[in-house]
C-alpha positions in Angstrom: 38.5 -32.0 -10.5 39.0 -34.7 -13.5 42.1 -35.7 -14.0 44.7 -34.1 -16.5 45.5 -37.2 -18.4 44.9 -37.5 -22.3 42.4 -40.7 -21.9 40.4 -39.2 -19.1 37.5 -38.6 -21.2 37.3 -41.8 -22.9 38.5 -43.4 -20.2 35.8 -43.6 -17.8 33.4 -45.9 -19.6 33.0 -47.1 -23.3 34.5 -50.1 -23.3 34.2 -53.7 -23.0 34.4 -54.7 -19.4 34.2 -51.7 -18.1 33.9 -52.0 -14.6 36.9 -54.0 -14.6 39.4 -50.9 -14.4 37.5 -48.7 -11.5 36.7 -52.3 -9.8 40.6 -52.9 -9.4 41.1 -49.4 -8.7 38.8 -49.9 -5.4 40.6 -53.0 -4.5 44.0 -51.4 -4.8 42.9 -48.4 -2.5 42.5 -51.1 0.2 45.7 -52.9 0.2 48.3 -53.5 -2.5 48.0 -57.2 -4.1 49.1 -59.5 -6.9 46.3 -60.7 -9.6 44.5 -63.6 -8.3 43.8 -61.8 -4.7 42.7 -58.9 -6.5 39.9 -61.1 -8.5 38.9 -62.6 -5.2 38.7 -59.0 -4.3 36.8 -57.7 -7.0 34.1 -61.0 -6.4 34.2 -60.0 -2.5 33.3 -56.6 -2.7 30.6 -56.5 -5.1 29.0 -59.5 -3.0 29.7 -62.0 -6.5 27.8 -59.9 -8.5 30.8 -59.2 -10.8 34.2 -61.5 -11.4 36.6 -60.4 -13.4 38.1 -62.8 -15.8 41.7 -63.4 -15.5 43.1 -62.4 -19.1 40.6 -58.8 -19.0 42.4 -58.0 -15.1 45.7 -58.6 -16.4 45.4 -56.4 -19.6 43.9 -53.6 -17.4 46.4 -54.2 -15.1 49.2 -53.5 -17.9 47.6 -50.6 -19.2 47.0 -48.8 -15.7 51.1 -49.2 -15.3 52.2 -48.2 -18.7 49.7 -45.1 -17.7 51.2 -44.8 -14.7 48.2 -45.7 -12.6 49.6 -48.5 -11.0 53.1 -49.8 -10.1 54.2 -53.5 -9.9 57.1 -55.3 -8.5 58.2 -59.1 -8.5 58.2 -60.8 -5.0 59.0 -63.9 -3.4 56.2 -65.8 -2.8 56.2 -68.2 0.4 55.6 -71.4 -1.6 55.5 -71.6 -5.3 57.0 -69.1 -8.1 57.4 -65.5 -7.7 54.6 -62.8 -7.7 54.0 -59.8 -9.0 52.1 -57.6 -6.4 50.5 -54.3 -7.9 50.2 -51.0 -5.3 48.1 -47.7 -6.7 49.7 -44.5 -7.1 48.6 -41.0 -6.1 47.7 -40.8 -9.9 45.7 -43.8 -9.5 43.9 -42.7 -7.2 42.6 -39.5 -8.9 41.8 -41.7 -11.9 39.5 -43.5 -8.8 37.7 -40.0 -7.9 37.5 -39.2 -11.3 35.9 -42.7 -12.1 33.6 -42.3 -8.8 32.2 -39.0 -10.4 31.5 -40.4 -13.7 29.7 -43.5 -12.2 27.5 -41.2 -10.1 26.6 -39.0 -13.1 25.5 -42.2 -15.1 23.8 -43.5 -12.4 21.4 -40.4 -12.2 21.4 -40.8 -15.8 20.0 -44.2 -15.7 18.0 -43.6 -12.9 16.4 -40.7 -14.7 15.9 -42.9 -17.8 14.6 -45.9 -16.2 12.0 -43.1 -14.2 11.1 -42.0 -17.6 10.5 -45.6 -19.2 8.1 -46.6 -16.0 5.7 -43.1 -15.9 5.6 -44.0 -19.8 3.7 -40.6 -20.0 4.8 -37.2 -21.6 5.9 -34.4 -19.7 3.1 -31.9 -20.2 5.4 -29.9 -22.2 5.8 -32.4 -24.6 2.1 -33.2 -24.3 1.1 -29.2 -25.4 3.5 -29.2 -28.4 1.8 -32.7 -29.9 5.0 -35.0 -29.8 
């Protein structure tokens, strides 16, 4: 079931770097974690084929919170200045099925498009009507 949020149907896909949000949202499943171990995340578990830049996970980052996808909280770090670690919420985590489904439905898509670009030939009832 999609999620009842007002976005969720431009949400999933459209925009600019739009991995970035579902990517974070699989990272956050696994543990909670401030920015930069979530980019080494990211880069880990889609074997460096994708990195997130910095300013792009931070926006998304604000944007799942005001949504209320995330939640964030200041912490002491052991050496240097304080953190803020981000942890997914049971909302978030719908938004993650929901973004599973739509990137299995466009991968069929694009696997049935790609099929159609290599045969290169028409279906035969395309073939009988003269297109």
């Amino acid at each position: 079931m999609m999620h009842e949020h007002s976005e969720t149907s431009t949400r999933c896909g459209g925009r600019r770097g739009a991995l970035t949000e579902p990517l974070i949202l699989a990272a956050l499943q696994r543990t909670e974690a401030h920015g930069y171990d979530l980019r080494t995340a990211v880069t880990e578990m889609t074997g460096g084929a994708t990195a997130v830049d910095a300013g792009g996970l931070y926006r998304t980052l604000r944007r799942l919170e005001e949504d209320g996808f995330v939640t964030s909280e200041w912490k002491e770090a052991e050496s240097g200045p304080q953190r803020r670690d981000y942890c997914i919420t049971p909302e978030g985590r719908e938004l993650a099925d929901d973004w599973a489904q739509h990137l299995r439905r466009r991968s069929e898509l694009l696997s049935l498009v790609a099929g159609l670009l290599e045969s290169g030939e028409p279906e035969a009832s395309e073939a009988e009507d003269g297109r």
